[in-house]
N, C-alpha and C positions, 0 to 999 in steps of 0.2 A: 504493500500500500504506500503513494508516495506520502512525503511529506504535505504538499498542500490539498489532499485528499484528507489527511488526518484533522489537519486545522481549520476547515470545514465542516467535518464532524463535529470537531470539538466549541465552534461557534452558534450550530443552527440547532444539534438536536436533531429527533426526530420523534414523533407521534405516534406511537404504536396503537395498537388494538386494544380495547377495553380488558379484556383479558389478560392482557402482559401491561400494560402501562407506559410508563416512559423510561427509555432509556437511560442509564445512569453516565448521560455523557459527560467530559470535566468541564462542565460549561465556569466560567469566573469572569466577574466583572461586576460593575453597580447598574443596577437597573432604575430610574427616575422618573416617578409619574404625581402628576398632579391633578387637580380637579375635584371632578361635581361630589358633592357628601352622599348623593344617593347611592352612588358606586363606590366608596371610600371604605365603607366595614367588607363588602365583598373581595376589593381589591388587596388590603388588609389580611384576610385568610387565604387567597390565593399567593401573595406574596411569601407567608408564612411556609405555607406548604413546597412552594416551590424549592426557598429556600433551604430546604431538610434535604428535598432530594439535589439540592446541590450546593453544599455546606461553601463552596468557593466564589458566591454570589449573594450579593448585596443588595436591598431594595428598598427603597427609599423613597414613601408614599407620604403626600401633605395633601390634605382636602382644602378646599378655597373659591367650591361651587366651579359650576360647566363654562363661564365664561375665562375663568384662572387657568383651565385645564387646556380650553381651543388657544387662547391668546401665548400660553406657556408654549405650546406644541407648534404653533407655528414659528414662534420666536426662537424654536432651537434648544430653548430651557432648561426639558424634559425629553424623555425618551415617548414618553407616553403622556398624554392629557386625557383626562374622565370627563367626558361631556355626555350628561344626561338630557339630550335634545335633538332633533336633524341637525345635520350640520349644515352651512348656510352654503349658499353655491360659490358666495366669495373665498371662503376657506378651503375650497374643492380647488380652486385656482392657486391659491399661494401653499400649492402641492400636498395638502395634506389627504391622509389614505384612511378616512373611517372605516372601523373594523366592529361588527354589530354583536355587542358580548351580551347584555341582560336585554330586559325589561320590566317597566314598571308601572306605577300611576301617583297620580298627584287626588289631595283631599281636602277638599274645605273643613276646616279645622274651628272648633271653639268651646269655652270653659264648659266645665258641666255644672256651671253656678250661674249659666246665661239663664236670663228671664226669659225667652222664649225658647228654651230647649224642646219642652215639651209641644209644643206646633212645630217646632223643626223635624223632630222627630217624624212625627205623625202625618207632615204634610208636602215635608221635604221643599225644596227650591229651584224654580224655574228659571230657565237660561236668562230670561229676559232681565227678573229680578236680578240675579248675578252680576249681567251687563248692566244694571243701573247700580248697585252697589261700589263694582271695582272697574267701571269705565265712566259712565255718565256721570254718575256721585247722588242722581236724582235719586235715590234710595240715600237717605238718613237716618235714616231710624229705626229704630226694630220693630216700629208701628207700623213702619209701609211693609217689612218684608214680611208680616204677620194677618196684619189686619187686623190687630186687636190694640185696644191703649194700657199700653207697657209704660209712654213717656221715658224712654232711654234711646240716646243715639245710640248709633253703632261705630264701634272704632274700628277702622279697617287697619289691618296691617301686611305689609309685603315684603319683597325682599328689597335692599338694600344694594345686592353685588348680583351679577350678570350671570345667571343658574337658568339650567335645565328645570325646574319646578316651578318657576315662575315664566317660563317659554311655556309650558305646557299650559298651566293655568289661565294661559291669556290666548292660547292658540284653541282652548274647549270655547272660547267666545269670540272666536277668528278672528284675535286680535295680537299684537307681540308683546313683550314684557315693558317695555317705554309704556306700553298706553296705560298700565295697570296703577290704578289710584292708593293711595296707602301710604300708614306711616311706614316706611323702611327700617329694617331689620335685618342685620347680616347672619347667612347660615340655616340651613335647615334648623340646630338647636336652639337658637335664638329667638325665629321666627314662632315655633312648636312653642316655646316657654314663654313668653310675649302676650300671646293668645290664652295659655290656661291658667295666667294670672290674672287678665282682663275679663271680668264678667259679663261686659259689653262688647268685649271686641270677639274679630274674626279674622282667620289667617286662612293660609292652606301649607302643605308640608308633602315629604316624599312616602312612600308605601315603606321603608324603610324606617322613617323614624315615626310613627300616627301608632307604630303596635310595640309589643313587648317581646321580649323571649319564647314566652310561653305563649304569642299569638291573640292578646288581647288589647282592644287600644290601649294606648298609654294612662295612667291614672290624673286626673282631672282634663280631659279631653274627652270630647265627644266627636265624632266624624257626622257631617253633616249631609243629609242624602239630599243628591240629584234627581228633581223630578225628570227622569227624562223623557218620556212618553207625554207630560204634560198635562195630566188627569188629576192635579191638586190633591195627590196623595202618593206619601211615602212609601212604595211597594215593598212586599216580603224582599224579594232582591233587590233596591234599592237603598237598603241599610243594610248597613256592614260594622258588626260588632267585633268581630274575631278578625283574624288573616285569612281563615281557611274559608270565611264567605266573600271578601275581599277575592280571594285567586280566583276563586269561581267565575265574579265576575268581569275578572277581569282576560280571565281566558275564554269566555263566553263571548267576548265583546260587548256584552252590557252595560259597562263601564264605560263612559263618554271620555274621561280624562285620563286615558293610557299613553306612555312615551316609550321610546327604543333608548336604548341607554348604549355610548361606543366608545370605545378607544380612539384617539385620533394620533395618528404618527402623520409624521413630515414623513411624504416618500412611503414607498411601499414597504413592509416591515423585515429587516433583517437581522440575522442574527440572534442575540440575548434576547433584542425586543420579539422577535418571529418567535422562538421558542416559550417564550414566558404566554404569549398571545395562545399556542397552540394548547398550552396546558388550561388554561384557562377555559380554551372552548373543547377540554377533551372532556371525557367520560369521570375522569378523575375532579376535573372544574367542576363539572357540575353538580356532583354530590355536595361541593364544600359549598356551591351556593345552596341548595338545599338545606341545607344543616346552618347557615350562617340568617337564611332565611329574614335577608332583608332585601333581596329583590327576587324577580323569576329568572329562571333557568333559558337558554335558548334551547327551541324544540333540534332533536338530534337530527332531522331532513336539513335543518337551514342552519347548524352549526358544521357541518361537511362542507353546505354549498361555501358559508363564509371561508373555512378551514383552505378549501379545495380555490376559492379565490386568491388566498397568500402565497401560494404556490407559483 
């Protein structure tokens, strides 16, 4: 074998079969990625793991939201940026190669000490309302978005820095993250914690941080249902108390507010980055996003096609 056969091996890896795993090639070097929080606990265990099976590799993940991770990745930064959103055709241009690893969804978010929980509940929230709340602003109150006299505004709040959750949130009301009204808040945990101190206010947050370990929303949160059908009432599957009725529907497509979550590299991916990306979309990935169970899994047809486009 020569030698630049060898050192090729020893840079790319290679992806075996669910059955055998990954090969124990000497892969060594630092691997640098940054980005969206909703990929960050994912990224996080994958990193970990990878690292075990190759003790001579380095990885070095900071969360800092989906607009840190595209503006990092094109600028050269990072090896990897975590961008929880499409990526934009401008960034297709100044050479960057999204690679499509989770998905997930975004939640209207508010305390369980709001005075109108219980009509939210029960009656859930029409697009329209929405678009008058975090676009027009003509919703002020929690009287208009109820219909009953509560006398309490509502405090809206959003995010702060340039995130995948906040693209999603404003593209469910076909609009972008500029248009969305709101005090600013940096960070999914910021944002989440903001909200279930305010008994008046309302956020939204990622499918990753709205639950718990054990798959129940967060405590003093309540997740707010989308009317979407439009019948002025909260349907059995339009509230989601758990994760496991959350996945349903969000694999169902019942779920209006779903995103694709990606990797973005400058250039097509080689190397550490190629190999760390294949782990990530192997058979081995995806168990650890199951288990780490803060976003979904890519279905194994359309982790090949991706896999079989790095190639």
């Amino acid at each position: 074998m020569t030698r630049k056969l060898i050192a090729g091996l020893m840079l790319t890896g290679v992806l075996l079969s669910s059955n055998t795993g990954f090969a124990q090639q000497k892969l060594e070097g630092t691997l640098t990625i940054s980005g969206a929080w909703a990929i960050y606990p994912t990224a996080v265990a994958w990193g970990e793991a990878f690292q075990k099976l190759h003790p001579n590799v380095r990885i070095d993940i900071s969360a800092g939201g989906a607009g840190k991770g595209a503006a990092d990745a094109i600028a050269g930064l990072v090896d990897i940026g975590m961008v929880s959103r499409e990526p934009d055709p401008a960034e297709i241009k100044q050479g960057i190669v999204p690679v499509y690893v989770l998905h997930d969804a975004v939640y209207a978010v508010v305390s369980d000490k709001n005075p109108a929980l219980a009509d939210l509940l029960t009656k859930g929230v029409k697009k329209d309302t929405w678009k008058g709340i975090y676009l027009s602003g003509t919703i002020k109150t929690w009287d208009d978005v109820t219909g009953k006299k509560l006398n309490r505004p509502v405090h809206v709040y959003t995010r702060s820095d340039a995130c995948g959750a906040a693209a999603a949130w404003a593209a469910f009301m076909g609009k972008k993250q500029e248009d969305l009204r709101g005090i600013g808040v940096y960070g999914d945990p910021g944002l989440l914690e903001a909200t279930r101190r305010d008994p008046i206010g309302i956020g939204y947050s990622n499918f990753s941080y709205v639950f718990t370990r054990e798959g129940q929303v967060v405590p003093g949160a309540k997740l707010v249902p989308i009317d979407s059908n439009q019948n002025g009432a909260a349907d059995a599957d339009e509230v989601y108390t758990t994760r496991e009725a959350a996945v349903k529907a969000i694999e169902s497509g019942r779920y209006p507010a779903t995103r694709r979550n990606y990797f973005f590299v400058k250039g097509k991916p080689q190397g550490l980055t190629k190999a760390f990306i294949e782990f990530a979309l192997s058979d081995a990935g995806t168990k650890i996003v199951n288990d780490v169970a803060a976003s979904l899994p890519v279905l194994k047809a359309e982790r090949e096609k991706v896999l079989q486009g790095l190639r």
